[in-house]
C-alpha positions as CSV (number, residue, x, y, z in Angstrom):
1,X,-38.4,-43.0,38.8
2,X,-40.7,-41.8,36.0
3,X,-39.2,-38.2,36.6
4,X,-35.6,-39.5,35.4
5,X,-37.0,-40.9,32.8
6,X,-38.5,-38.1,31.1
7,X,-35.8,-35.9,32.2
8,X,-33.3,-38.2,30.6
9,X,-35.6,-38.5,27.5
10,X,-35.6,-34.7,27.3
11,X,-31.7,-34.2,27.6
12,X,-31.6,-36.9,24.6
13,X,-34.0,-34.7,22.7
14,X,-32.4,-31.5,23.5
15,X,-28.5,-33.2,22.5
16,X,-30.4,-34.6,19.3
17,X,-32.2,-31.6,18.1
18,X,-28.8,-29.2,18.7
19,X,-26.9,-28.8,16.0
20,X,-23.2,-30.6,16.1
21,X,-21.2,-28.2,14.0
22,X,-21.4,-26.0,11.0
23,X,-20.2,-27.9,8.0
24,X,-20.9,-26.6,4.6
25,X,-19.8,-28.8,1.9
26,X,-17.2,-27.4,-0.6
27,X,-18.6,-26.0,-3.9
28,X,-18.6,-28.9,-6.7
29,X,-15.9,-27.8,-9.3
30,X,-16.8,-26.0,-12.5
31,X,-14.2,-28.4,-14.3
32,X,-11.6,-30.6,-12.9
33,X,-8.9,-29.4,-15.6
34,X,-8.1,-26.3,-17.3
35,X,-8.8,-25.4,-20.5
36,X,-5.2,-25.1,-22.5
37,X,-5.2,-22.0,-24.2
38,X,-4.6,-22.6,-28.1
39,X,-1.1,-20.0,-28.7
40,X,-0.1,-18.7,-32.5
41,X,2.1,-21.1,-34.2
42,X,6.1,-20.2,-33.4
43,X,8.5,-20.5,-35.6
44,X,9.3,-24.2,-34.7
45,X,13.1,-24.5,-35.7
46,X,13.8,-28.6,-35.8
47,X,15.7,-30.6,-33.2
48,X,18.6,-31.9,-34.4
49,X,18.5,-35.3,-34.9
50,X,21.9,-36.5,-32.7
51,X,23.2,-33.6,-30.9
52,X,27.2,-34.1,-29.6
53,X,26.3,-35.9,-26.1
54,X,28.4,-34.1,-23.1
55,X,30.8,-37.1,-21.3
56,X,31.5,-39.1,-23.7
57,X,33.1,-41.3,-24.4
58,X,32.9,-42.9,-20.6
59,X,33.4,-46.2,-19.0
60,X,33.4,-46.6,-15.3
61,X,32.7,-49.9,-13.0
62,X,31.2,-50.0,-9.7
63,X,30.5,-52.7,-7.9
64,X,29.7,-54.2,-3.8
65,X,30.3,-57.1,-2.3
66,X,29.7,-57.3,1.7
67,X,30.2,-60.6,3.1
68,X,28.5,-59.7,6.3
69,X,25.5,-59.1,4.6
70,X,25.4,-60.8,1.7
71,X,25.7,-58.6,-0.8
72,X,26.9,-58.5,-3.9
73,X,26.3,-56.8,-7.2
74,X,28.4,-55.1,-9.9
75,X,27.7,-52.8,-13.0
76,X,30.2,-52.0,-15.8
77,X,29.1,-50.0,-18.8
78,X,30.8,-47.8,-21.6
79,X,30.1,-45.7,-24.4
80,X,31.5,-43.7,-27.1
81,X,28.9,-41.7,-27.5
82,X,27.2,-43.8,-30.6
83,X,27.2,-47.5,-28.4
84,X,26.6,-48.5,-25.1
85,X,27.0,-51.5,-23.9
86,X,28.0,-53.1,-20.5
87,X,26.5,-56.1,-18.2
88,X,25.2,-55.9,-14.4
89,X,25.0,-58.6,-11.6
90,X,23.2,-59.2,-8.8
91,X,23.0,-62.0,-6.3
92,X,19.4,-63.0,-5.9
93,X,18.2,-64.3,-2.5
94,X,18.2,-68.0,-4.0
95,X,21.7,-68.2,-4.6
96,X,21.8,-67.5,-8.1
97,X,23.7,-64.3,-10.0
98,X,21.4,-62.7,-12.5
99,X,23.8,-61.5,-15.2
100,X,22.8,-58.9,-17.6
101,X,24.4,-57.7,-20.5
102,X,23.0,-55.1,-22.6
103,X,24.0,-52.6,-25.1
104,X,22.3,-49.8,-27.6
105,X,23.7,-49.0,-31.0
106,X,20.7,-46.4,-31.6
107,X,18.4,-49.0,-32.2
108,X,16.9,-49.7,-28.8
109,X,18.2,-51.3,-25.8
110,X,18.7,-55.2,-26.2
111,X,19.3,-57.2,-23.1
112,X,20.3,-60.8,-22.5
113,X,19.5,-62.4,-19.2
114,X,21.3,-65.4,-17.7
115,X,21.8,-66.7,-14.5
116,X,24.9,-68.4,-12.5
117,X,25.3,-70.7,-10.0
């Protein structure tokens, strides 16, 4: 009995003391981000302030309405190429429509939010 025990111990010291792999840890990194290099000034020509926009003027409408499933939304927008404006709806899980009409004169986009029942 006292044999298996010390030949059991010794298998547990011999598995112990053997090494389980060869892992080197990677090298740390000298910086995580590259240093931009600083390039001579270009002649920097300015943007034009409001370039002719390709499409326009547009106006399409899109919309889905699946009875099966329940769906049903809708988007209708147009522009001519100064304003855009248009409304989307979408029938929320509740029952309700969110309604959303929206439009940008070159000011920002302005939205108003309502709901239908």
């Amino acid at each position: 009995m006292s044999a298996k025990i010390v030949l059991v111990a010794a298998m547990v010291g011999l598995i112990a003391a053997a090494p389980q792999y060869n892992y080197e840890p990677p090298q740390a990194p000298s910086s995580l981000y590259e240093t931009p290099l600083v390039a001579e000034p270009q002649n920097i020509v300015p943007a034009v302030v409001n370039p002719p926009m390709e499409g326009m003027p547009y106006d399409f409408t899109w919309g889905v309405e699946d009875g099966e499933s329940g769906n049903a939304f809708s988007h209708v927008e147009n522009s001519d190429g100064q304003t855009t404006q248009g409304e989307y709806r979408v029938l929320l899980p509740d029952g309700r429509t969110q309604v959303v009409k929206f439009y940008d004169n070159g000011d920002g986009f302005n939205a108003e939010v309502t709901y239908e029942k």
